[in-house]
N, C-alpha and C positions, 0 to 999 in steps of 0.2 A: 375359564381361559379367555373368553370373548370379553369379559369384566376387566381382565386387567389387561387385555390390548389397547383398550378403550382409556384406561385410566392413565397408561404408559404414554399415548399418544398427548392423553390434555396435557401430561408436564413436559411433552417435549413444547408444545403449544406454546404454553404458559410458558417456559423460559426464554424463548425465543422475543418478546416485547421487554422484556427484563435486560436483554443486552443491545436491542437496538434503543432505550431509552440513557444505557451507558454510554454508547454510540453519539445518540444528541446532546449528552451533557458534556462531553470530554471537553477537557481544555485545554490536555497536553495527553502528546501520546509521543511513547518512545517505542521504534520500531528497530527488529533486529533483522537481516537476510544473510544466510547463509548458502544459498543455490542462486545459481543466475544462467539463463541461456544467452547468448551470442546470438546475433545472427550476421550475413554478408552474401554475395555475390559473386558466384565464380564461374566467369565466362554465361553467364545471364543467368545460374543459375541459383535459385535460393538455397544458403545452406547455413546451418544452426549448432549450433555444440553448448553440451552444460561441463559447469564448472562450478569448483565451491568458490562461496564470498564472504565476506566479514566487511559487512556495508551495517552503517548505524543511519536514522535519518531520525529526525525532530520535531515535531512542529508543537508549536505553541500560541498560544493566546487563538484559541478555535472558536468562532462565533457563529455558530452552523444557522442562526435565524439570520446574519448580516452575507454569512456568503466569505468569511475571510477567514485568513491564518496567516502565520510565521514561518518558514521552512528556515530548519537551523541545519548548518552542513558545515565542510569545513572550507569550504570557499567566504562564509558569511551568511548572514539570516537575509528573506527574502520574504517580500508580502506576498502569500498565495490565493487561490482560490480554494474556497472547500465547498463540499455539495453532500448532504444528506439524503440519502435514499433508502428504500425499503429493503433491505439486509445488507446495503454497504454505506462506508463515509466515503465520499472522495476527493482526493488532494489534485489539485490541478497548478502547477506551476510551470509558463510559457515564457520562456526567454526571447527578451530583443532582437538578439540576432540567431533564430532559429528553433534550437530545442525545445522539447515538447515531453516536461516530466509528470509522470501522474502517478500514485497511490491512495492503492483501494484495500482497507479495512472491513473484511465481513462479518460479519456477526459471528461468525462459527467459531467456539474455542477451539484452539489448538491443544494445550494443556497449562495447567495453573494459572488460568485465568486469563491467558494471553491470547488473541484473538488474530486467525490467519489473516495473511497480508502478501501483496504484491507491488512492486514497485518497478516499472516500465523508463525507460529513456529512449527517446528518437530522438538519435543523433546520428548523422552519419561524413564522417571526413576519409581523406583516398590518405592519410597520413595517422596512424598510431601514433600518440604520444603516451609512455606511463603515466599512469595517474590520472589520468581524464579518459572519458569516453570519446569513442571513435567510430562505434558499429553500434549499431540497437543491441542494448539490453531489455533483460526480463526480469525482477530478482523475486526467490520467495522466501517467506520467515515469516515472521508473529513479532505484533505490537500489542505493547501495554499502556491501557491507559489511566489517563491519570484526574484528577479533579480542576 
């Protein structure tokens, strides 16, 4: 029994460099979110609600030794930041005038090979518009990546 706890452990071990090595190699990942929390402020107080989503995000040409990438959306592509670390990628992209978007890539399968993922926006405006953000989100899903 002590044998094969032992043996169970080395391949969790051993898988685990096997996808943060797919992690540094990516050169495209397509991410899907389907949950997102809300948050806002009502009379000073913090308050959050979830909801489903159907958000797709992009990025392309990933150079995790230079530090950069592509964020494809449907606004238009954007040069990002990316950052490699020890069980996560992460996507940094900071707007001119404010916002502040980031997605992080773990290493942890989700299922069929797609790996979880979260996808944040700080944004906050006193006016909702549809189709744009207006209060911090949160999103979660699973990206696949690609060569």
């Amino acid at each position: 029994m002590a044998l094969a706890f032992c043996l169970a452990g080395t391949v969790a071990l051993n898988a685990q460099p096997a996808v943060r090595d797919k992690l540094a190699a990516a050169k495209t990942v397509q991410c899907a979110f389907t949950t997102y929390a809300t948050g806002t402020w009502k009379n000073g107080e913090a308050q959050g609600e979830l909801k489903t989503a159907k958000l797709s995000v992009q990025f392309t040409e990933i150079n995790t030794d230079e530090g950069s990438a592509r964020m494809v959306g449907g606004f238009g592509t954007y040069d990002i930041i990316v950052r490699l670390s020890p069980g996560a990628l992460h996507f940094i992209q900071a707007f001119r005038d404010g916002p502040l978007y980031t997605t992080t890539i773990f290493d942890k399968e989700s299922r069929d090979g797609k790996l979880k993922a979260v996808h944040t926006r700080h944004e906050y405006a006193d006016v909702a518009l549809p189709g744009f953000t207006s209060k911090p989100e949160q999103y979660y899903g699973e990206c696949a990546l690609g060569p």
